[in-house]
Structures are given as C-alpha cells and as structure tokens.
C-alpha positions as CSV (number, residue, x, y, z in Angstrom):
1,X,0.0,0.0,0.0
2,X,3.1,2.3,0.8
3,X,4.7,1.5,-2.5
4,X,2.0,2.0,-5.6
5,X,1.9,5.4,-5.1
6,X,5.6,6.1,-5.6
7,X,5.6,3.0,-8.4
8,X,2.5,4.1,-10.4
9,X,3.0,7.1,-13.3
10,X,-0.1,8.9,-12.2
11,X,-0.8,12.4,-12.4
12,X,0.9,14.2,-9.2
13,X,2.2,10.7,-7.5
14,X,5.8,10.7,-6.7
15,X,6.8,9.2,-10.3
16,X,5.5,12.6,-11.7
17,X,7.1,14.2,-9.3
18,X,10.5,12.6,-9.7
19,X,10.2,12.8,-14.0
20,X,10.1,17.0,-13.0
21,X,13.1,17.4,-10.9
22,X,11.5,15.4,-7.6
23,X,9.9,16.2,-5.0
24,X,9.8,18.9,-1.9
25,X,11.3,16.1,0.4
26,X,13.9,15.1,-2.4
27,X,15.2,18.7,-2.2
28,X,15.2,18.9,1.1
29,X,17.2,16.2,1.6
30,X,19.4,17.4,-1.3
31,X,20.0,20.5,0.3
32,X,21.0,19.2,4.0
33,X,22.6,15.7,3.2
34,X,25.7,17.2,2.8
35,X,26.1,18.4,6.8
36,X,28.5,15.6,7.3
37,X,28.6,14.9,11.1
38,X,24.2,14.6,11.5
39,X,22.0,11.8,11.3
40,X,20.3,12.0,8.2
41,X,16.7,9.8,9.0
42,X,13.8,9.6,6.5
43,X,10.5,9.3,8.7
44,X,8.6,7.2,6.1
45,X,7.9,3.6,4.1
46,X,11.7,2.2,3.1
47,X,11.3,3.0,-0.5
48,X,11.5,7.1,0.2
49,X,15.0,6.0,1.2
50,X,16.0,5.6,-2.7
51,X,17.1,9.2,-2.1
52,X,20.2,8.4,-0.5
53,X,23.8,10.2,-0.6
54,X,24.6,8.6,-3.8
55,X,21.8,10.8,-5.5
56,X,24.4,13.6,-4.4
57,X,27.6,12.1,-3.5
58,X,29.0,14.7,-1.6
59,X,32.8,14.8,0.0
60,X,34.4,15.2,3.8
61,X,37.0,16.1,5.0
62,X,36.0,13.8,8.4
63,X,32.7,12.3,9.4
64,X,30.8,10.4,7.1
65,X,27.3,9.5,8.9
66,X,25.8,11.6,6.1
67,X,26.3,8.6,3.7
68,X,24.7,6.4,6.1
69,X,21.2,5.3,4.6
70,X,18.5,5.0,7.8
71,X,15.3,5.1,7.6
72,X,11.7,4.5,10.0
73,X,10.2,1.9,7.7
74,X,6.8,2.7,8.0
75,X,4.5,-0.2,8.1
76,X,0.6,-0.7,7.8
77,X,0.1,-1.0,11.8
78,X,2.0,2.5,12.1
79,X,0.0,3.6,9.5
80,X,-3.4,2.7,11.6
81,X,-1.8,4.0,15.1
82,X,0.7,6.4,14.2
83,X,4.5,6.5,13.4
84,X,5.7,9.4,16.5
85,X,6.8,6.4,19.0
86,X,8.7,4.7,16.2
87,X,10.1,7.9,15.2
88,X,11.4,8.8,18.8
89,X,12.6,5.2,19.5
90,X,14.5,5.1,16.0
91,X,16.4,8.7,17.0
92,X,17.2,6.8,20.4
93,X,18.6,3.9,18.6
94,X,20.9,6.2,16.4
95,X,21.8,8.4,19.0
96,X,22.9,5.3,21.0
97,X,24.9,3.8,18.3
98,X,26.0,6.8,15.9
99,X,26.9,9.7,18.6
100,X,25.5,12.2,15.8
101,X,26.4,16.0,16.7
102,X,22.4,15.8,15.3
103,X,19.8,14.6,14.1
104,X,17.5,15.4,10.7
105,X,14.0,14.1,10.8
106,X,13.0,13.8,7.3
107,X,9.0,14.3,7.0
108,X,7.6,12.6,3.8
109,X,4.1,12.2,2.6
110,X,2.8,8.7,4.8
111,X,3.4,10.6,8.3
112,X,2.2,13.6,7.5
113,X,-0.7,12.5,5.8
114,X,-1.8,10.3,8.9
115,X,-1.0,13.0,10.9
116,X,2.4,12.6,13.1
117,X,3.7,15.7,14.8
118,X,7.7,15.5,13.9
119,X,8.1,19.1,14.9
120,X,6.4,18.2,18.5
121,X,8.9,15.1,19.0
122,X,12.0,16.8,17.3
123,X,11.6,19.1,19.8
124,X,11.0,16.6,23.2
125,X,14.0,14.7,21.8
126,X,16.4,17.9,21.6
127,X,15.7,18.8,25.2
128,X,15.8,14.7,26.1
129,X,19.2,14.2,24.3
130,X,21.2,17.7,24.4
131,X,21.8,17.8,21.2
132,X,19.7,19.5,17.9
133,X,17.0,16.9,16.5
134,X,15.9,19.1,13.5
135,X,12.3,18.3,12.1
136,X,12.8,18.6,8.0
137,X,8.9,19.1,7.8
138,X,8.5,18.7,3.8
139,X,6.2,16.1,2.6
140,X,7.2,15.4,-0.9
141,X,3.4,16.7,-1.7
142,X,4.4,19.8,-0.5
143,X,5.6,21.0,-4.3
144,X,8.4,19.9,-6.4
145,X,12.1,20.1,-5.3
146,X,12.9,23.6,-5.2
147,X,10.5,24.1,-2.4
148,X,11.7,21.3,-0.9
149,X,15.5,23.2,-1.2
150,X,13.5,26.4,0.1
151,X,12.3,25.0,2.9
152,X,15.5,23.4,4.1
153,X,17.3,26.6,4.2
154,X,14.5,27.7,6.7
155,X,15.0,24.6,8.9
156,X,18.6,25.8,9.4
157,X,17.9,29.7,9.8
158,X,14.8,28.9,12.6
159,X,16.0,25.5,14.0
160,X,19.9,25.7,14.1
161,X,21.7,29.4,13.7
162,X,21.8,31.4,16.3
163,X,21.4,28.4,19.3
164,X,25.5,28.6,19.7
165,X,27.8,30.8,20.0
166,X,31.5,30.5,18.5
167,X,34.3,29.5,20.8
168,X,36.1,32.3,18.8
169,X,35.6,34.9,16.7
170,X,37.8,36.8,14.3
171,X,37.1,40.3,12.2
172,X,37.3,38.3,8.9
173,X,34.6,35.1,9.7
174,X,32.8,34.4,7.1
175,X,29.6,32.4,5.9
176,X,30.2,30.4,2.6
177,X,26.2,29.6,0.9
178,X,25.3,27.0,-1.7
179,X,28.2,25.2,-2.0
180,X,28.3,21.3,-2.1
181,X,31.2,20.2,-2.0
182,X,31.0,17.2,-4.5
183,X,34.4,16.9,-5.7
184,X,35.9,18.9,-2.8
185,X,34.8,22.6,-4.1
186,X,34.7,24.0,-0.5
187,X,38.3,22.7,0.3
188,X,39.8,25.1,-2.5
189,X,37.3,28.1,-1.8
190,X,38.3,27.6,1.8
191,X,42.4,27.4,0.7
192,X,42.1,30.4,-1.2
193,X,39.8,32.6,1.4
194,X,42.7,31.3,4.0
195,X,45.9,32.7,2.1
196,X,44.4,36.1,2.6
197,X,43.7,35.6,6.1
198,X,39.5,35.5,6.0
199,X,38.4,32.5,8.0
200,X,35.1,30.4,6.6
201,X,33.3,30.1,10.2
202,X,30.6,28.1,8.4
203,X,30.2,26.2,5.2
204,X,26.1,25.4,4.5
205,X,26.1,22.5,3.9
206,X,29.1,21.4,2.1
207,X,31.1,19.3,4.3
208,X,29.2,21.5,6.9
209,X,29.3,20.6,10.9
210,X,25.7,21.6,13.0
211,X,27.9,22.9,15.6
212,X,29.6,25.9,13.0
213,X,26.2,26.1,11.2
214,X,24.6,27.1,15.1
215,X,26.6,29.9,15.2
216,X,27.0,31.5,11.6
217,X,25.2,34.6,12.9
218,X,28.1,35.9,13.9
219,X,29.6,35.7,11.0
220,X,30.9,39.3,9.5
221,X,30.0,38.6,5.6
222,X,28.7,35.7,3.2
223,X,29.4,34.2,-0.2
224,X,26.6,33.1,-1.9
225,X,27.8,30.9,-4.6
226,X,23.9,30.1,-5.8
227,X,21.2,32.6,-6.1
228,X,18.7,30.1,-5.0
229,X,20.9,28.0,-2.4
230,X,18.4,27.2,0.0
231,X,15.3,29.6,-0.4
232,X,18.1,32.7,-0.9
233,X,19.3,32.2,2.4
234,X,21.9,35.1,2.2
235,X,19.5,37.2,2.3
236,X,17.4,35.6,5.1
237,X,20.5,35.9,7.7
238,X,21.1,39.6,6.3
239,X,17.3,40.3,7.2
240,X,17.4,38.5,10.5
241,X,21.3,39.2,11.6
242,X,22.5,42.0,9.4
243,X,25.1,39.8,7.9
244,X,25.8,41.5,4.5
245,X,27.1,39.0,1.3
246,X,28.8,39.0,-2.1
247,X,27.2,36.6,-4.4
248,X,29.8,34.6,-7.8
249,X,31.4,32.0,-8.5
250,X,34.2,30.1,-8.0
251,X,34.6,28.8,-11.5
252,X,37.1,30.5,-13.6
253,X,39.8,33.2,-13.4
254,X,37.8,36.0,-13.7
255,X,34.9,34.8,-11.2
256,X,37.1,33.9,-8.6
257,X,39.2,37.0,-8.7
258,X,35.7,38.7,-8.7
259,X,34.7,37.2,-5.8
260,X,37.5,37.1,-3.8
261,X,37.8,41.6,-4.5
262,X,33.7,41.6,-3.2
263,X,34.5,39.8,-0.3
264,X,37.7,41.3,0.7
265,X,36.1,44.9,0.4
266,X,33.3,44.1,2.4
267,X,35.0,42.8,5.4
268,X,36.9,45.7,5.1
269,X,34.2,48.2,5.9
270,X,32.7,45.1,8.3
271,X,35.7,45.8,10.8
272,X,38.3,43.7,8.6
273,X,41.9,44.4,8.3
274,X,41.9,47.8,6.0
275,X,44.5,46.1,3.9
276,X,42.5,42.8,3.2
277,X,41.7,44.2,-0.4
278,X,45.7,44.7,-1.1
279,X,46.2,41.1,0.0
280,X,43.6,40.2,-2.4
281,X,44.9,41.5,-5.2
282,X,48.6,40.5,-4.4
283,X,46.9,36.5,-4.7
284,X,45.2,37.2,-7.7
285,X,48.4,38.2,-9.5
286,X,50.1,35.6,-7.9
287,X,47.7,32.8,-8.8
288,X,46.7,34.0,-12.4
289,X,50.2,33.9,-13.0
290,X,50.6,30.3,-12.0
291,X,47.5,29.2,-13.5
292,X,48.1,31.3,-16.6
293,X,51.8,29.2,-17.1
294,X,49.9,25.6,-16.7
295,X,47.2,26.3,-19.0
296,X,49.5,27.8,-21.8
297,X,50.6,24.5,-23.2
298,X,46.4,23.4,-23.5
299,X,45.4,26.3,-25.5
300,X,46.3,24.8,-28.7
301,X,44.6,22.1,-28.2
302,X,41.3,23.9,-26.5
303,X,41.1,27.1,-28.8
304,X,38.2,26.6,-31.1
305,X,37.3,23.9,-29.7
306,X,33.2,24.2,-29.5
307,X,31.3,23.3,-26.1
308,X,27.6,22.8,-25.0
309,X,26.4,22.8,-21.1
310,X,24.2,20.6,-19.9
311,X,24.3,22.2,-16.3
312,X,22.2,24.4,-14.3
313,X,22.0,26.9,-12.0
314,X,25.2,29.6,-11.6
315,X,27.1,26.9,-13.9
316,X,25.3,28.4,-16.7
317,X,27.5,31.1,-17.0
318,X,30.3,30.8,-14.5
319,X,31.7,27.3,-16.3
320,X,31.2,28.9,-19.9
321,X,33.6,31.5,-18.7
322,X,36.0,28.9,-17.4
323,X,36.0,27.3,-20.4
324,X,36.7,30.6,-22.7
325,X,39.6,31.3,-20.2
326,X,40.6,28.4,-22.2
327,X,40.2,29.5,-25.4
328,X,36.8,26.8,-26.1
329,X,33.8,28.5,-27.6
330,X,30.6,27.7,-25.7
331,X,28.0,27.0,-28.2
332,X,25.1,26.9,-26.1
333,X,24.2,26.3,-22.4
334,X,21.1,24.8,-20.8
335,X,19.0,26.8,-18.0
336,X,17.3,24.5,-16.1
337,X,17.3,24.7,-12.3
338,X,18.6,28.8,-13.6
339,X,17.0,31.9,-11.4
340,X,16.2,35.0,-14.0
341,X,19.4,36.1,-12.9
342,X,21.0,33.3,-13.8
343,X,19.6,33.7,-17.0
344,X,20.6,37.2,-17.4
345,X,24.1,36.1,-16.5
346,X,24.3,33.4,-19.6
347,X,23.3,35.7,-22.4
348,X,25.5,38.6,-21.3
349,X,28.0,39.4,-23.9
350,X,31.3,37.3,-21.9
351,X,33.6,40.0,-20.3
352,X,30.3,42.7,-19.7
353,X,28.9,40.5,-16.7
354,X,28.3,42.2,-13.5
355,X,29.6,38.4,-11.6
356,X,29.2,39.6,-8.1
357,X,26.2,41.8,-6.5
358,X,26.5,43.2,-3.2
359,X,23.6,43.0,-1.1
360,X,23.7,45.7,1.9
C-alpha cells in the first residue's frame, strides 16, 4: 500500500514528481545531506530511502554519517496508530549507536498524511538528548524540489543558527552559501579565502558541521555561490542578523578574482583588516600567474574547440567562462534549475557581466 503510489506514473504521484526534478522532500534532503557529522533519518515507508547520498555524493574532510542510509520503515500498523513512537525510539537507537552532533527528521508524505507531529517530537528529543533533533517538515506533496530546497534553508535559519555561540571569533569570519562540495569545491574556496587571512566560520552545507552552522550569525559577511541556495538564504541571515554578502562563483579566473575583490572589500568596511583588499589583489596576481603558465601548453589544443552545457544553475554562466579562459567557444548552455538572474548572466555578452552583486 506504501509502495504504488511512488511506483504508479499517475498524475501528481511521486513518479510525476521525480520525472520533473522530484519532489519537496527530495530537495530537502538534497540540500541538507551534505552536513556531514548529522544523522540524516527519513520518517517514512523504506522505499522514500531511494534518495540516498549517492543521489548527491558529496565529500568530507572527516565524518561520514551523512552517507549512512536510515530510515523508519513505516508499516501498515504505524499507518493505523501512528509513526511518532517509532520515530522517537529510532532517534534513540541512532543516538545510541552513531553519537551524531544531530539529528534530521526527514517528514515525507505517509506521516504527514496520517498525521504525526515530527516538529512536537524533534523538539522533546532535543531537550531529552542535548543535542539539535531538527524536524525537515516537507512532505514530498508539498511542491516539487525547489521548495523542498526552500524549505530546508529555513529549517537551518529557525532550528539551528543562532542556538550557539562561537568558541572564537575573528574580524574576517565568514559564511560560505550554496556550495556542495561534491568533488571537494569548498576545500579550494576555503584554501584560497585562507591565504588572505578570512576565515570560513561556516560552510552550509558542504562538508558543513551543526555545531559551526549554530553559530554562523556571527559571521561578519557571506558568499553566496547560488542565487537560489536554499530559499536565498543570504538574504534571510542579512534580514534577521544584518550579515551582508557578495554573491559569484568560483569557476574560472575571472569569477574567482571577482569574488574574492567583493568579499575582501566588504569585510573591510565590516571591521576587517583595511589592507585585506591589497592582500587580495597580491593572490590574484600571484595565482593568475601560475594558472596562466599551466594552461599555456592546453590552449592549442582547446582554442576553437566548440562546447555545449548541460548544467544548471550559476554553472550556466560561471563554467562557460572557465572554459573561454581556455580559449573553447561555448555553443550553447542549458538553464534548467537557472534563477532569471542566472539567465541574465548566460546571455550577457562574456567580459560585460556584472559576476558579483553586493547585497547591503
């Protein structure tokens, strides 16, 4: 009974869903799996659990309970009395054997549908255990995944930031927004950001830790490397804590030399060390230069060379200006998953882009 409707290709079942991009709770969980040291647990029948970490394979630099796949495994007698004492006994039982820094309680349609409070237990089991139980509320029949992504952002901005403070803080912390860290992204952004002395308090959520997400708001500034990571989240902590951001990219020359100017100018006038936008400039150089010298013996090879995207999002445009640092024409690039200023971004003539927007 749990299984036809996520089997069957009927109109606004989860095979519909899925064919579109998936659904709210797909996002969701796309959006938070990669916080590395929680308990990811879907509160529903087994085969919701199909969206596991492989649909986003995402990299750490130490835990690794986010690739774990658990799951409540609704049955029909939960159905007919309720799933909220399975749900609190199945946190136990991972809190007991995993020692998660927390817990996600992943909502999908079956609980909500029959009713189960996950907010009212997430929140007895926090107090119980000492530790955050988040309650991911978003029944895939909520919308499709981009609410889903939406609503996960807000799980993190009321549930989780601002219930810690930092052990320390320094003049250049900073927030780093949207990044994934599948093939160890937030390592190099975090290398870079380092060499010029700013310090990423937070990354949400690649290889992200709940203890540094709890206290982001007191973070100086953020990079937002997505216009729509997580429901525009930037924005959200600039409303609530006065955090201002940059928003680019960290694809290509030009976008991360961008970036890096945005951010090192804004600390600056945050309380940062005056000189921050001298160091930046001093590694920009420095690194063009190197990168400049290894690429110089692949530009035969690349120039002319014709390329399509099949990408979304700030890829649209960020990667096709990698790629004509390169000397490769980009022939064409898709926009799906692309915010309208995403889109605005991909058909600017390459070199007139304005790559990073300061929000104040």
């Amino acid at each position: 009974m749990t299984t036809t409707s996520c089997t069957k290709a009927n109109n606004g079942g989860c095979a519909s869903k899925v064919n579109n991009g998936g659904c709210a709770f797909r996002g969701a969980k796309m959006a938070l799996q990669p916080i590395v040291d929680a308990a990811h647990l879907v509160h529903g029948p087994v085969t919701c659990q199909g969206l596991s970490w492989d649909v986003r394979p995402t990299a750490s630099s130490g835990p690794r309970l986010h690739r774990d796949t658990l799951v409540t495994d609704l049955g029909e007698m939960d159905i007919i009395h309720g799933g909220e004492e399975r749900l609190a006994a199945a946190v136990e039982a991972v809190i007991a054997a995993r020692e998660p820094a927390g817990v996600l309680v992943y909502q999908t349609c079956v609980p909500a549908l029959i009713g189960d409070d996950v907010k009212a237990v997430c929140q007895r089991l926090t107090a119980r255990f000492g530790r955050p139980i988040l309650a991911v509320d978003v029944p895939g029949f909520t919308g499709g995944r981009d609410t889903g992504s939406n609503a996960a952002g807000d799980v993190l901005l009321d549930q989780l930031i601002g219930t810690r403070e930092p052990e320390r803080r320094t003049a250049t912390d900073i927030v780093l927004i949207g990044e994934y860290n599948v093939a160890g992204e937030v390592w190099q952004a975090a290398r870079l950001l380092s060499e010029m002395g700013i310090r990423v308090l937070a990354s949400i959520p690649g290889d992200g830790r709940m203890g540094a997400i709890a206290t982001a708001h007191r973070a100086r500034a953020a990079i937002a490397l997505c216009s729509q990571a997580m429901g525009g989240l930037a924005a959200k902590l600039e409303a609530r804590y006065g955090i201002p951001f940059v928003q680019g990219s960290f694809y290509g020359m030009g976008n991360i030399a961008t970036i890096l100017r945005g951010i090192a100018a804004l600390l600056a006038t945050q309380g940062g060390p005056a000189d921050l936008p001298a160091r930046a400039e001093a590694m920009i150089a420095r690194h063009q230069t190197m990168t400049q010298a290894r690429l110089r013996p692949l530009r035969p090879l690349l120039t002319g060379k014709l390329a399509l995207l099949l990408t979304g999002g700030v890829k649209t445009w960020s990667l096709a200006d990698a790629l004509r640092e390169m000397g490769m024409a980009v022939a064409a690039t898709t926009l799906r998953k692309s915010s309208t200023d995403d889109r605005r971004r991909a058909a600017a003539p390459a070199g007139r882009r304005a790559l990073v927007g300061q929000r104040r």
